[in-house]
C-alpha positions, 0 to 999 in steps of 0.5 A: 906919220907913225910906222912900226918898229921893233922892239927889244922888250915883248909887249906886254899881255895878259897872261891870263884869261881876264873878264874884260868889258866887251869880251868874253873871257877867253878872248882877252890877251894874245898868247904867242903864235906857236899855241893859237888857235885860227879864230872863227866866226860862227854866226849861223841863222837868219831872223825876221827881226832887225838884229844880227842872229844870236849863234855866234854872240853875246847879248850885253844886258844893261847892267853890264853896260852901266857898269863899263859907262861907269868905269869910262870904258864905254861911251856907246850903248852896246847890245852885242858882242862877238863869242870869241871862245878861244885866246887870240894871238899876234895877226889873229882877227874876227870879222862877222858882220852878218844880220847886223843892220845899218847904223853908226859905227865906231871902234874901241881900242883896249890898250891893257888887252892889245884889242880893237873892236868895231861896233854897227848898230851897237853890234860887234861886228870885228875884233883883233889883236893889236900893236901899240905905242912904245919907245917914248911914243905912247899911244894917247888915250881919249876920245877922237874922230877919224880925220881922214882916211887914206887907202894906200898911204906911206909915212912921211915921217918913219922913212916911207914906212907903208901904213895901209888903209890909214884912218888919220885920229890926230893932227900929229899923225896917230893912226890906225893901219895895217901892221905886221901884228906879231910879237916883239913889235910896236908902232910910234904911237900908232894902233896897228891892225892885221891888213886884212882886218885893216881893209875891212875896217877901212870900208865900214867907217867914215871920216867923222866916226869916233874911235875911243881908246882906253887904257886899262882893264874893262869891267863889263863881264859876259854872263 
């Protein structure tokens, strides 16, 4: 199994507001703890119909969508994301699940961006900042299906290191768990998550549900 470690070199981030698929703009990047602002989810009214309401998302039109598939982004049809207005910083999280109905679920990991996103229903239902792979232990890219899922589990590789609500992706031991999400750390190879973001995370997937992990810099932008 992977734990976390720290590192002597900070995490790369962006520095800049960047348009990136699946989020507004000024979500993207983690900026340091001392000028973050606490993240909200603002989803505020109900409606007869069988989606979340709008307040507090933003609707992708199918010509974002093509774009992302394009650019191997995404693999999964979307229809909308979280309206995170503000910059999220190290441990921050959205989780907004309300009026989203029932259906399949799957996460995108964004390495460039240090952010994971949750989908039901082709609706985004949580978002947070993430920690990565370094020291020689990248964290892979692809496509993968959550092999096992464990609710209090240790590493038996990395000296009992805890890994909190655990969604095995590998053979080999790649996670994704809850971590200490703050500056200057990383994992083995593993996707950490704040462990309150990880519990929640933990209840809504299955065993079998596909996580897709991409590398760079989406190109989906929220109009």
């Amino acid at each position: 199994m992977r734990g976390v470690t720290i590192v002597g070199a900070v995490i790369a981030v962006a520095a800049a507001a960047i348009p990136l698929a699946l989020y507004s703009q000024h979500r993207a990047g983690a900026v340091e703890p001392a000028t973050r602002a606490p993240p909200v989810a603002v989803a505020t009214k109900a409606t007869a119909e069988a989606s979340p309401p709008l307040a507090g998302r933003i609707r992708i039109n199918d010509a974002q969508l093509h774009e992302a598939e394009a650019a191997g982004f995404v693999d999964q049809p979307i229809k909308t994301i979280l309206d995170v207005p503000q910059r999220m910083a190290y441990g921050d999280f959205v989780w907004n699940d309300r009026g989203v109905p029932a259906g399949p679920v799957w996460i995108r990991v964004d390495l460039g961006s240090q952010l994971l996103s949750v989908f039901r229903s082709g609706h985004e239902i949580g978002t947070a900042v993430i920690l990565y792979g370094a020291d020689g232990l990248p964290t892979p890219t692809g496509k993968f299906p959550i092999l096992a899922k464990w609710k209090d589990h240790k590493s038996a590789t990395y000296g009992d290191a805890p890994m909190p609500y655990t969604l095995r992706l590998t053979n080999d031991g790649v996670s994704i768990h809850g971590s200490n999400v703050r500056w200057g750390f990383a994992t083995h190879g593993c996707v950490g998550v704040p462990k309150d973001f990880a519990a929640k995370l933990f209840d809504v997937v299955s065993t079998g549900d596909d996580v897709l992990i991409v590398s760079g810099k989406s190109a989906l932008h929220a109009a």
